[in-house]
PyMOL Python script that loads the backbone (N, CA, C, O; Angstrom):
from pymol import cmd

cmd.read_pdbstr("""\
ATOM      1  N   UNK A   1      33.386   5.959  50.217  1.00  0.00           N
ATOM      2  CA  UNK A   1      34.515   5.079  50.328  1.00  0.00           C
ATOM      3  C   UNK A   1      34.282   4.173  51.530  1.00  0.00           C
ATOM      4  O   UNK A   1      33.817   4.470  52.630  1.00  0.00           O
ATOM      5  N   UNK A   2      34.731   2.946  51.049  1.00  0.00           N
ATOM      6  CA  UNK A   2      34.537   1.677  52.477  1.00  0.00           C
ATOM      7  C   UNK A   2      35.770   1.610  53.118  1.00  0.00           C
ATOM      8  O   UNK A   2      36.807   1.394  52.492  1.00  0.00           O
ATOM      9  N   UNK A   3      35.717   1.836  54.716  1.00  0.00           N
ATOM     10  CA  UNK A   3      37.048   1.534  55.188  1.00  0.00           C
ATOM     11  C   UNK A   3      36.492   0.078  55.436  1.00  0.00           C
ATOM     12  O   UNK A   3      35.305  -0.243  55.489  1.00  0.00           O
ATOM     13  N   UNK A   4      37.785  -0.875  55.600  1.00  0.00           N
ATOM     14  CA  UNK A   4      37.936  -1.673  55.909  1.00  0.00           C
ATOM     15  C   UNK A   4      39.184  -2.747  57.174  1.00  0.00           C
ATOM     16  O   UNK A   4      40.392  -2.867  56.967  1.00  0.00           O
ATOM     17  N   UNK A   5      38.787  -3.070  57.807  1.00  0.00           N
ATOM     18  CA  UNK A   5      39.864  -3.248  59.064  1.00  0.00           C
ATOM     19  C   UNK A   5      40.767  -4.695  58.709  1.00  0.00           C
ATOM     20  O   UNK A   5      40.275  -5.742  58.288  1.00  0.00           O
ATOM     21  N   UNK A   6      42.034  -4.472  58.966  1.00  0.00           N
ATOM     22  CA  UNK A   6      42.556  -5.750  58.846  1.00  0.00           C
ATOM     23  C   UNK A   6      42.883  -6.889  60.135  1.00  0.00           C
ATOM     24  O   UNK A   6      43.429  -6.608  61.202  1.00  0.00           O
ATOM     25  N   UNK A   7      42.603  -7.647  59.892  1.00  0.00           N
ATOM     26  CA  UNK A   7      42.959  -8.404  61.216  1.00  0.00           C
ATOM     27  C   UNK A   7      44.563  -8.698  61.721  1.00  0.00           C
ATOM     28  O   UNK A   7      45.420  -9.109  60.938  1.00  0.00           O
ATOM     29  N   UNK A   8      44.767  -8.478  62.851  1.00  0.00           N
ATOM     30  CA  UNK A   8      46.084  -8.177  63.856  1.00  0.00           C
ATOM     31  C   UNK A   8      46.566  -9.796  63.322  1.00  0.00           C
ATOM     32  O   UNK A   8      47.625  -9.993  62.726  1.00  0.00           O
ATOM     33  N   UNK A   9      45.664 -10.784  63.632  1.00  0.00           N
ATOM     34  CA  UNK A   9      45.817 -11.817  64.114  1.00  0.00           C
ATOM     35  C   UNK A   9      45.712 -13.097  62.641  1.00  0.00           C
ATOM     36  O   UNK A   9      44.703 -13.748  62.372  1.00  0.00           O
ATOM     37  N   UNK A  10      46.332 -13.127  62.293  1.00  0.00           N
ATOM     38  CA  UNK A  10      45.505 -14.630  60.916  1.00  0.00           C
ATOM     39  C   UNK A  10      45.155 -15.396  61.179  1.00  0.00           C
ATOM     40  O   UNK A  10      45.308 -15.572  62.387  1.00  0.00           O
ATOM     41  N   UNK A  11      44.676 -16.126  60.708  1.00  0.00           N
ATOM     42  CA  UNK A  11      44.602 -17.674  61.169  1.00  0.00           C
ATOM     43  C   UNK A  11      45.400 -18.416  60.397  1.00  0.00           C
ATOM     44  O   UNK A  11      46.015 -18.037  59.400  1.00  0.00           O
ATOM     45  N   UNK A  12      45.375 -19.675  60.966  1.00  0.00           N
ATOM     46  CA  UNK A  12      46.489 -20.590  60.588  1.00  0.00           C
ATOM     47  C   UNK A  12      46.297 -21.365  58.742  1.00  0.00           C
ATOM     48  O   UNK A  12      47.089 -21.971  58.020  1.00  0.00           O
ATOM     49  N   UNK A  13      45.157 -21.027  58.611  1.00  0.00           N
ATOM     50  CA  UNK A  13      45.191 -21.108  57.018  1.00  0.00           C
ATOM     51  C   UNK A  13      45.550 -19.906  56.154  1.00  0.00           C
ATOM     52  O   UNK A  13      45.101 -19.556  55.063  1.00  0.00           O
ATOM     53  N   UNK A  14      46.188 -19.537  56.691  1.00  0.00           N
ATOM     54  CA  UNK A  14      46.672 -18.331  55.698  1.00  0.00           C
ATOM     55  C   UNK A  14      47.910 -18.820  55.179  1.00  0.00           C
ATOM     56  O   UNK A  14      48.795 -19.293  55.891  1.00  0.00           O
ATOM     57  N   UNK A  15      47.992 -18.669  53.526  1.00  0.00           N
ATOM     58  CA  UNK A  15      49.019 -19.114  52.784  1.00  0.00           C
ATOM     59  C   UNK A  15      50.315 -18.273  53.484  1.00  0.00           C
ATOM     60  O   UNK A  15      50.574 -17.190  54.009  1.00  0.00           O
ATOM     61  N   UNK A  16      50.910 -19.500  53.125  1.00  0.00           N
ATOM     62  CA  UNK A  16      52.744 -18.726  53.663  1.00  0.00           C
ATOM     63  C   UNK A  16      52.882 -17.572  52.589  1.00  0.00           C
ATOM     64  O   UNK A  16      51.890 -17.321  51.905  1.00  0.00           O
ATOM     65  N   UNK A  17      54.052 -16.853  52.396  1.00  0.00           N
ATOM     66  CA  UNK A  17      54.591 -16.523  51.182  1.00  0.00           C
ATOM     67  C   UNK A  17      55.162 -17.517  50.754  1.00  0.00           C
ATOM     68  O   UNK A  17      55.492 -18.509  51.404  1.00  0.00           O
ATOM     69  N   UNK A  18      55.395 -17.205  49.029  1.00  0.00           N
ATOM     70  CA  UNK A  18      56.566 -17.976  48.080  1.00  0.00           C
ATOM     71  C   UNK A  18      57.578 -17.806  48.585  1.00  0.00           C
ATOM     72  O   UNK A  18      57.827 -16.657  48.951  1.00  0.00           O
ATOM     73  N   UNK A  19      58.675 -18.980  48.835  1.00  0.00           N
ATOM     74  CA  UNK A  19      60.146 -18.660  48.434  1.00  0.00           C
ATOM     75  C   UNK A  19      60.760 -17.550  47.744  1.00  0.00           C
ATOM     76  O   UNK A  19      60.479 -17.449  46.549  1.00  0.00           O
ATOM     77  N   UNK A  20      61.632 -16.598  48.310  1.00  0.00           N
ATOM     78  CA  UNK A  20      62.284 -16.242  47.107  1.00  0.00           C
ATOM     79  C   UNK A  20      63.540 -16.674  46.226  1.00  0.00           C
ATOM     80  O   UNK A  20      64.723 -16.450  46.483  1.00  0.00           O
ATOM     81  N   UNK A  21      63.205 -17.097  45.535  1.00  0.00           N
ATOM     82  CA  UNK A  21      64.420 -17.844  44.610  1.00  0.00           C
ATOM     83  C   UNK A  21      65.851 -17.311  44.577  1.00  0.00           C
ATOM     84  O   UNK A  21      65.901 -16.082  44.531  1.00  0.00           O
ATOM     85  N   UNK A  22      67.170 -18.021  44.590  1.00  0.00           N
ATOM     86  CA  UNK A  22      68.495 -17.488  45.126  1.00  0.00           C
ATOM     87  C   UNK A  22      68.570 -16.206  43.522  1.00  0.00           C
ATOM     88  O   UNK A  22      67.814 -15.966  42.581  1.00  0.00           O
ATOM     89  N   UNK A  23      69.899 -15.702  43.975  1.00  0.00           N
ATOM     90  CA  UNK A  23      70.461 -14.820  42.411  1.00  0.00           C
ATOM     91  C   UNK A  23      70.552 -15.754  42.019  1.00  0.00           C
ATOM     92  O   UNK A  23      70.524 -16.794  42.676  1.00  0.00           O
ATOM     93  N   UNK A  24      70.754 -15.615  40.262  1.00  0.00           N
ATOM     94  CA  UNK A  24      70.964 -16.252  39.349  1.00  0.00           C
ATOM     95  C   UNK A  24      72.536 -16.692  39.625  1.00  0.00           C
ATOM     96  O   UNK A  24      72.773 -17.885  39.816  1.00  0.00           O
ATOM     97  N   UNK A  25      73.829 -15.522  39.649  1.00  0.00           N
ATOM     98  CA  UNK A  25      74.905 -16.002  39.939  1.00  0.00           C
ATOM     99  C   UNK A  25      75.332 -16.980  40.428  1.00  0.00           C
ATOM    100  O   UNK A  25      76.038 -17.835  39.895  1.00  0.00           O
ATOM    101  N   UNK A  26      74.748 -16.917  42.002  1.00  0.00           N
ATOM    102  CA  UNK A  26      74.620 -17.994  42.876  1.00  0.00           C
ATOM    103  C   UNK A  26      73.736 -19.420  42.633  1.00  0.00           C
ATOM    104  O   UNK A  26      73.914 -20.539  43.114  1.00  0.00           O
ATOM    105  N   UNK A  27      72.869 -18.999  41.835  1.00  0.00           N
ATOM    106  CA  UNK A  27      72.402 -20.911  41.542  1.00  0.00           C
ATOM    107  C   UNK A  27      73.081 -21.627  40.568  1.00  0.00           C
ATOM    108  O   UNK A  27      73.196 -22.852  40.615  1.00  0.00           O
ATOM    109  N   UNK A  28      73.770 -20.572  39.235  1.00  0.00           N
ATOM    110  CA  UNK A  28      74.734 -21.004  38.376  1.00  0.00           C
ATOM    111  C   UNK A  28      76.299 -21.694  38.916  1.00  0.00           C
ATOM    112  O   UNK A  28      77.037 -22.578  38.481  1.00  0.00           O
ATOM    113  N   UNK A  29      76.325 -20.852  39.981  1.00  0.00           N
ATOM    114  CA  UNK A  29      77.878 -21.502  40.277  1.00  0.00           C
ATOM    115  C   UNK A  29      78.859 -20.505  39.789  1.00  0.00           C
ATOM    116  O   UNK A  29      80.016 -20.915  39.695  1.00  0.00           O
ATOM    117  N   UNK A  30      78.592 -19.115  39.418  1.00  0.00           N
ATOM    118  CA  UNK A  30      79.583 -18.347  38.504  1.00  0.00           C
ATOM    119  C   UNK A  30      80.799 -18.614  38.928  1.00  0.00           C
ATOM    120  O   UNK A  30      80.945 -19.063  40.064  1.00  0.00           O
ATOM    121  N   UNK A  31      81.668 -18.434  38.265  1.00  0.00           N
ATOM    122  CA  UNK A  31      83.289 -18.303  38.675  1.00  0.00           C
ATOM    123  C   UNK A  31      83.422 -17.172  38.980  1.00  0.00           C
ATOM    124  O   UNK A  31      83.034 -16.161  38.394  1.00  0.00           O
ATOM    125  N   UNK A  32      84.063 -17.302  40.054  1.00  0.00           N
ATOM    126  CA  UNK A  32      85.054 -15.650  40.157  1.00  0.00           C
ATOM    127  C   UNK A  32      86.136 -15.170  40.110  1.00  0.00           C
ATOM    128  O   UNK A  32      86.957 -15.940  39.611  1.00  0.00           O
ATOM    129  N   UNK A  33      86.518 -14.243  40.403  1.00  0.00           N
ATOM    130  CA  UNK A  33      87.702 -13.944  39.988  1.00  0.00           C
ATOM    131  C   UNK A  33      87.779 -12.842  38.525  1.00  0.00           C
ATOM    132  O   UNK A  33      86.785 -12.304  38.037  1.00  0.00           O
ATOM    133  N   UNK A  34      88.983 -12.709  38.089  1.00  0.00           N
ATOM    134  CA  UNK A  34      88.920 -12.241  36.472  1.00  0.00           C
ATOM    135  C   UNK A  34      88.592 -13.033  35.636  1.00  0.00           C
ATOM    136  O   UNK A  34      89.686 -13.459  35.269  1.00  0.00           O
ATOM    137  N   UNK A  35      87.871 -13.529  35.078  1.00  0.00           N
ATOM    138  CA  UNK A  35      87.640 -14.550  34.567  1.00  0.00           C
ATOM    139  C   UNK A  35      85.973 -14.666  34.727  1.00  0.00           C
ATOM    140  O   UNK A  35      85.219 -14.989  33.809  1.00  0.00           O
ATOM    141  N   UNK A  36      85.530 -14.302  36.213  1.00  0.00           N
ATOM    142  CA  UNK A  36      83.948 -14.000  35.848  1.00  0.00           C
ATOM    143  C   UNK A  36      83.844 -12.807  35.323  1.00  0.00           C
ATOM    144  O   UNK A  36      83.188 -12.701  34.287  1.00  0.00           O
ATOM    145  N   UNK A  37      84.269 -12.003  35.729  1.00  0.00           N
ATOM    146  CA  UNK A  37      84.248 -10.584  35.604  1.00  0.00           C
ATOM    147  C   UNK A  37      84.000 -10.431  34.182  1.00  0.00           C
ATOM    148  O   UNK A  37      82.979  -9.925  33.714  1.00  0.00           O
ATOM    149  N   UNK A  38      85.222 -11.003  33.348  1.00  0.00           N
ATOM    150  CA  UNK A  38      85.289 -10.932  32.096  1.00  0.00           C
ATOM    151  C   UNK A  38      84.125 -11.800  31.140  1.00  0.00           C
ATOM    152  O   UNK A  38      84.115 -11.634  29.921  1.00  0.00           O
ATOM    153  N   UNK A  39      83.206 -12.684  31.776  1.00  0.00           N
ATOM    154  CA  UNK A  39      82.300 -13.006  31.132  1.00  0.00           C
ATOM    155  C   UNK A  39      81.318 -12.632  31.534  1.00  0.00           C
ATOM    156  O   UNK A  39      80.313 -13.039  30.951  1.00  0.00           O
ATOM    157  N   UNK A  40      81.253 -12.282  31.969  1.00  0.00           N
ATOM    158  CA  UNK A  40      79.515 -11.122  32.579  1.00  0.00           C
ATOM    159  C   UNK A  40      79.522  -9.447  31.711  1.00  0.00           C
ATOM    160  O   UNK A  40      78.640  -8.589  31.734  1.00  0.00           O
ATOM    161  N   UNK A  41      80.688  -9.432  31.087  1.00  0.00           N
ATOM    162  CA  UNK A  41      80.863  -7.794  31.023  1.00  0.00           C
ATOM    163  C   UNK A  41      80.237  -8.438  29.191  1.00  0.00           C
ATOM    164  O   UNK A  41      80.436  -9.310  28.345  1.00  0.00           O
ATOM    165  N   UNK A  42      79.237  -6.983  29.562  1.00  0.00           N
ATOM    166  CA  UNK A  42      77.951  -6.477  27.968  1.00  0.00           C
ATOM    167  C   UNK A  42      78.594  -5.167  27.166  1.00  0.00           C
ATOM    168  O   UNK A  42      79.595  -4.552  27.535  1.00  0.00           O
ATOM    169  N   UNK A  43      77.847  -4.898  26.062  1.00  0.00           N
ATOM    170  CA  UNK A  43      78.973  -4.140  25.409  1.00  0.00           C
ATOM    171  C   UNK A  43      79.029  -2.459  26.040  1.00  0.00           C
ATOM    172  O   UNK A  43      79.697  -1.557  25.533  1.00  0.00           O
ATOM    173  N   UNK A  44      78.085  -2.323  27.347  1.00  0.00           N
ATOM    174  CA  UNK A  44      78.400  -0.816  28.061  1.00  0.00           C
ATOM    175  C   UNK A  44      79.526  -0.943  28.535  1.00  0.00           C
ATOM    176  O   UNK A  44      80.250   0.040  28.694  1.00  0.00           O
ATOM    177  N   UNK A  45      80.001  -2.491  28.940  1.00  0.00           N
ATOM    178  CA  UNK A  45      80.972  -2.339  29.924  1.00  0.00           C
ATOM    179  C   UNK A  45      82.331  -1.877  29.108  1.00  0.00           C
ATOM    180  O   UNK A  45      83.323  -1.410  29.669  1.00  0.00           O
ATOM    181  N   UNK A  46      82.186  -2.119  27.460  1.00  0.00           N
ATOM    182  CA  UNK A  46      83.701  -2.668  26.680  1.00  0.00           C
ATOM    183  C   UNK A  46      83.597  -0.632  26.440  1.00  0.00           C
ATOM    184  O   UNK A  46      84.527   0.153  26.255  1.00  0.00           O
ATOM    185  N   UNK A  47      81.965  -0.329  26.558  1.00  0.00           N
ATOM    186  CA  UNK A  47      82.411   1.306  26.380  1.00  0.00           C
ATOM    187  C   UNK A  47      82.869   2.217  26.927  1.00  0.00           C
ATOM    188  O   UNK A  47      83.230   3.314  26.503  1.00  0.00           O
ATOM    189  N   UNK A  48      82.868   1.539  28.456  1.00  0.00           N
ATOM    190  CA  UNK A  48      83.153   2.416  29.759  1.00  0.00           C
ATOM    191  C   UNK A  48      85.373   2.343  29.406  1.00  0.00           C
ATOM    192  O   UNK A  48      86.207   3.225  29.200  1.00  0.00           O
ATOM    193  N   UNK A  49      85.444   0.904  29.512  1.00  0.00           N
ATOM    194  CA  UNK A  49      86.527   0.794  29.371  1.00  0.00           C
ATOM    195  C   UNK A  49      87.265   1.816  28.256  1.00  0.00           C
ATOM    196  O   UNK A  49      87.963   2.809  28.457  1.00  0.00           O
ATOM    197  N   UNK A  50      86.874   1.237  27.110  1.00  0.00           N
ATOM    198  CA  UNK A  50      87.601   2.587  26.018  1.00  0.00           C
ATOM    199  C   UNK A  50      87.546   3.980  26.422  1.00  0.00           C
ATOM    200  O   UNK A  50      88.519   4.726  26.306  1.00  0.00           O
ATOM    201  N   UNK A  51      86.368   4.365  26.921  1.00  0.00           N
ATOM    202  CA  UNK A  51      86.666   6.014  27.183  1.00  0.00           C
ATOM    203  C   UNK A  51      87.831   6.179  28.207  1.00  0.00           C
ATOM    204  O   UNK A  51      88.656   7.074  28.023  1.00  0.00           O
ATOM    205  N   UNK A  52      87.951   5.094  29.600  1.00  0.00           N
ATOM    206  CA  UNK A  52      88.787   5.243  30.318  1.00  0.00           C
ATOM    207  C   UNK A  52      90.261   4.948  29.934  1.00  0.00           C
ATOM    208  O   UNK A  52      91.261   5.406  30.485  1.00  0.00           O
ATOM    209  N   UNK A  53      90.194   3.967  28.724  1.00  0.00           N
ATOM    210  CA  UNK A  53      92.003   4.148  28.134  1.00  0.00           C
ATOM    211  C   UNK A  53      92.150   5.205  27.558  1.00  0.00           C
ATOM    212  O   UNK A  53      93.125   5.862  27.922  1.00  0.00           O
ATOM    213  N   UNK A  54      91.298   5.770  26.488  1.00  0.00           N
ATOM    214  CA  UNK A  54      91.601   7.217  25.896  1.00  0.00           C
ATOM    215  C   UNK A  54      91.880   7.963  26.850  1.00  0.00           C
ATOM    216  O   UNK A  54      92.982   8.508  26.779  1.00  0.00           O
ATOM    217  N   UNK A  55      91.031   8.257  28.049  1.00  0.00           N
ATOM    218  CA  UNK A  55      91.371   9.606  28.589  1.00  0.00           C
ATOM    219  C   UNK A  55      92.569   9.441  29.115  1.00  0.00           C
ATOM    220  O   UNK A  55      93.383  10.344  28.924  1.00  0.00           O
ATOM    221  N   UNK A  56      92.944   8.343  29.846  1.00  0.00           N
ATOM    222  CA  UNK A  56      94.579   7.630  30.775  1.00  0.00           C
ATOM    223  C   UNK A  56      95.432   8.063  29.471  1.00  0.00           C
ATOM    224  O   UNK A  56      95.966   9.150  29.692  1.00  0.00           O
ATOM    225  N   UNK A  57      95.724   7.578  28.219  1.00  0.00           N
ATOM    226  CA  UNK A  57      96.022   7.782  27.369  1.00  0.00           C
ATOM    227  C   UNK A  57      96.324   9.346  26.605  1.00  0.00           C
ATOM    228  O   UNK A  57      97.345   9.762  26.059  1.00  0.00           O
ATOM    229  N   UNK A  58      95.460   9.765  26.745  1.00  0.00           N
ATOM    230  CA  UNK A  58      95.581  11.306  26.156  1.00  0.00           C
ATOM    231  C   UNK A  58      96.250  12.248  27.317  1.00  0.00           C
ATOM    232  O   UNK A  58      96.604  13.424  27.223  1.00  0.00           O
ATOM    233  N   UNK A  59      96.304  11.469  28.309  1.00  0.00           N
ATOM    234  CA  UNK A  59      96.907  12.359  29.727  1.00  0.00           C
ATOM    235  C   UNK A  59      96.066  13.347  30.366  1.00  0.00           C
ATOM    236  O   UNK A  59      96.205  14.555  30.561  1.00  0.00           O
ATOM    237  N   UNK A  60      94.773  12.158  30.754  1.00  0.00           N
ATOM    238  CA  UNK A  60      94.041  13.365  31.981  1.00  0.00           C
ATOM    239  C   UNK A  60      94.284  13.898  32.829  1.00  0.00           C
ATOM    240  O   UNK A  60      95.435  13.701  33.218  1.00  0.00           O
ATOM    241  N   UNK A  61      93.649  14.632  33.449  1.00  0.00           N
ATOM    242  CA  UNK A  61      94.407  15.091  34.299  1.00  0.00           C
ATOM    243  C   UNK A  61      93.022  14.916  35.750  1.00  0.00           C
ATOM    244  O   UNK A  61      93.067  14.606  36.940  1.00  0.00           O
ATOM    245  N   UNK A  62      92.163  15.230  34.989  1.00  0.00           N
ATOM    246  CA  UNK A  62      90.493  15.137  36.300  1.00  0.00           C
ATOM    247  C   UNK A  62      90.287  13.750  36.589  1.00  0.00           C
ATOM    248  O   UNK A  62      89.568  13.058  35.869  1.00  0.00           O
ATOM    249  N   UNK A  63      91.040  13.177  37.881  1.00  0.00           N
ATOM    250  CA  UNK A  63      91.325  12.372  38.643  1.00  0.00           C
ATOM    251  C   UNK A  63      89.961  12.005  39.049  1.00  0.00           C
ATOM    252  O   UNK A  63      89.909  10.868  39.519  1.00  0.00           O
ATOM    253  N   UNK A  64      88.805  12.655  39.004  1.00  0.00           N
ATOM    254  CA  UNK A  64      87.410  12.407  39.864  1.00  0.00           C
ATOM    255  C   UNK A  64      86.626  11.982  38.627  1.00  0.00           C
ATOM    256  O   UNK A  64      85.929  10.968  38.594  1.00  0.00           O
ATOM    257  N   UNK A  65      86.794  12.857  37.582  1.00  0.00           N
ATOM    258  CA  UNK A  65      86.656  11.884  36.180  1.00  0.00           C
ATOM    259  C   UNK A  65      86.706  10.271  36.150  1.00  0.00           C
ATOM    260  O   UNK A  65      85.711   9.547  36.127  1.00  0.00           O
ATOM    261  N   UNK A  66      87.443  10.036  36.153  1.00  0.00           N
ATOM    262  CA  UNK A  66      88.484   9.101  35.977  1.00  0.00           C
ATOM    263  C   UNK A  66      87.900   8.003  37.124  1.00  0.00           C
ATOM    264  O   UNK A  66      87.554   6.869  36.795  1.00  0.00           O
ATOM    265  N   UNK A  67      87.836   8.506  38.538  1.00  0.00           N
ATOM    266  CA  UNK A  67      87.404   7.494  39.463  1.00  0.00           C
ATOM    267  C   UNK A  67      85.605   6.995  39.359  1.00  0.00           C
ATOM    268  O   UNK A  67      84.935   5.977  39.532  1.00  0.00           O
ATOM    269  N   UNK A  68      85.404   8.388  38.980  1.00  0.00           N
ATOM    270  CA  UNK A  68      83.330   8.228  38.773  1.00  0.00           C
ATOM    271  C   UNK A  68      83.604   7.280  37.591  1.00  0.00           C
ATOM    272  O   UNK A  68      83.531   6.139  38.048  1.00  0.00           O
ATOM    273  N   UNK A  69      83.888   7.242  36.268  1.00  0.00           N
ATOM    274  CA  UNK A  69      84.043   6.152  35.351  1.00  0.00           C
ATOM    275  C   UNK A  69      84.365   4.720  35.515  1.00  0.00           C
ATOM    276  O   UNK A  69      83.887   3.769  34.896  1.00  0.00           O
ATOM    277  N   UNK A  70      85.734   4.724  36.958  1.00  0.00           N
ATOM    278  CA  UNK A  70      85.936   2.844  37.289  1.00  0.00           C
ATOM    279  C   UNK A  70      84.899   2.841  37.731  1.00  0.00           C
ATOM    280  O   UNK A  70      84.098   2.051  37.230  1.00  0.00           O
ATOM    281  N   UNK A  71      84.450   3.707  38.849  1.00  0.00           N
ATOM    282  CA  UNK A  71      83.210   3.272  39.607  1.00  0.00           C
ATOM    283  C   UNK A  71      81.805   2.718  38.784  1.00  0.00           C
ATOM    284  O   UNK A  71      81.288   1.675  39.185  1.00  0.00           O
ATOM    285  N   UNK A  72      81.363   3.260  37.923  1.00  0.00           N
ATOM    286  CA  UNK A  72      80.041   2.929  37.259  1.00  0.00           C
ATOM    287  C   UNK A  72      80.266   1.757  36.577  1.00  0.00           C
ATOM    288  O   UNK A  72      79.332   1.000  36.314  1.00  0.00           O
ATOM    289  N   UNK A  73      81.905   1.420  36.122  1.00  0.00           N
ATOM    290  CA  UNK A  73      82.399   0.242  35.825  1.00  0.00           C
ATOM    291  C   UNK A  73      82.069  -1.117  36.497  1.00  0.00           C
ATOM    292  O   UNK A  73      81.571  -2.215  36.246  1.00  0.00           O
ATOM    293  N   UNK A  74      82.584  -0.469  37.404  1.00  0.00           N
ATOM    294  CA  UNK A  74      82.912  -1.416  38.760  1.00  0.00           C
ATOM    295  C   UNK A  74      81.588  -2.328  38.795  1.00  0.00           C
ATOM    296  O   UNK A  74      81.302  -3.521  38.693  1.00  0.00           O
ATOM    297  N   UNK A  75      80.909  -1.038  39.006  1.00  0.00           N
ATOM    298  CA  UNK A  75      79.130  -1.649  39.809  1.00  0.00           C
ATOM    299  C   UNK A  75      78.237  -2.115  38.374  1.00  0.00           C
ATOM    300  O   UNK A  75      77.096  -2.575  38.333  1.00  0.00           O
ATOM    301  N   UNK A  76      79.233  -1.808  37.166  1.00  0.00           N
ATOM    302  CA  UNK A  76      78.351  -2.340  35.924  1.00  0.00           C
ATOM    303  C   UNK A  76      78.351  -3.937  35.751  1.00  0.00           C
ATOM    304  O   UNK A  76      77.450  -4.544  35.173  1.00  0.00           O
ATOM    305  N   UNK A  77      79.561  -4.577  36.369  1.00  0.00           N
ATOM    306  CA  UNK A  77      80.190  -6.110  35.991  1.00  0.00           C
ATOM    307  C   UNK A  77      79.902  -6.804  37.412  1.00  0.00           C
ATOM    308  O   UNK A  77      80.341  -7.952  37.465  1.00  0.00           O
ATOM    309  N   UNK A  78      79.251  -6.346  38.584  1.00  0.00           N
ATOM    310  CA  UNK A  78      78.559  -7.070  39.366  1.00  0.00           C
ATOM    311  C   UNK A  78      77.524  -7.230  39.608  1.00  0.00           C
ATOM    312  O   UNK A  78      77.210  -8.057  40.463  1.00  0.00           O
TER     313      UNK A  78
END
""", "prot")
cmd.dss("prot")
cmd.show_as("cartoon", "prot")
cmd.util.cbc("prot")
cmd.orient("prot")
């Protein structure tokens, strides 16, 4: 195996890095509010929702249920 040493120092022809290009959100202009929310959401999000009206609905009662589900919600539509 070859070791090989890197230099501390570059020289001044060394390529920059690329840019990294903004989020998509942010170069689009998204709206926010309810209204983005509601157009960003894919059909996991329309599934998360139904299980969480059934269970509200049927009268849950496992409150940590219930919060782990908005949550994965939550972080699904941003």
């Amino acid at each position: 195996m070859r070791v090989r040493s890197m230099n501390p120092f570059p020289s001044a022809e060394a390529k920059a890095l690329p840019a990294v290009p903004p989020p998509a959100a942010a170069a689009t202009g998204g709206s926010g509010g309810i209204l983005g929310m509601l157009e960003n959401m894919k059909k996991d999000d329309y599934i998360l929702l139904g299980i969480i009206a059934a269970l509200v609905f049927e009268g849950c009662d496992d409150y940590i249920l219930l919060a782990a589900l908005a949550y994965l919600y939550i972080m699904g539509i941003m």
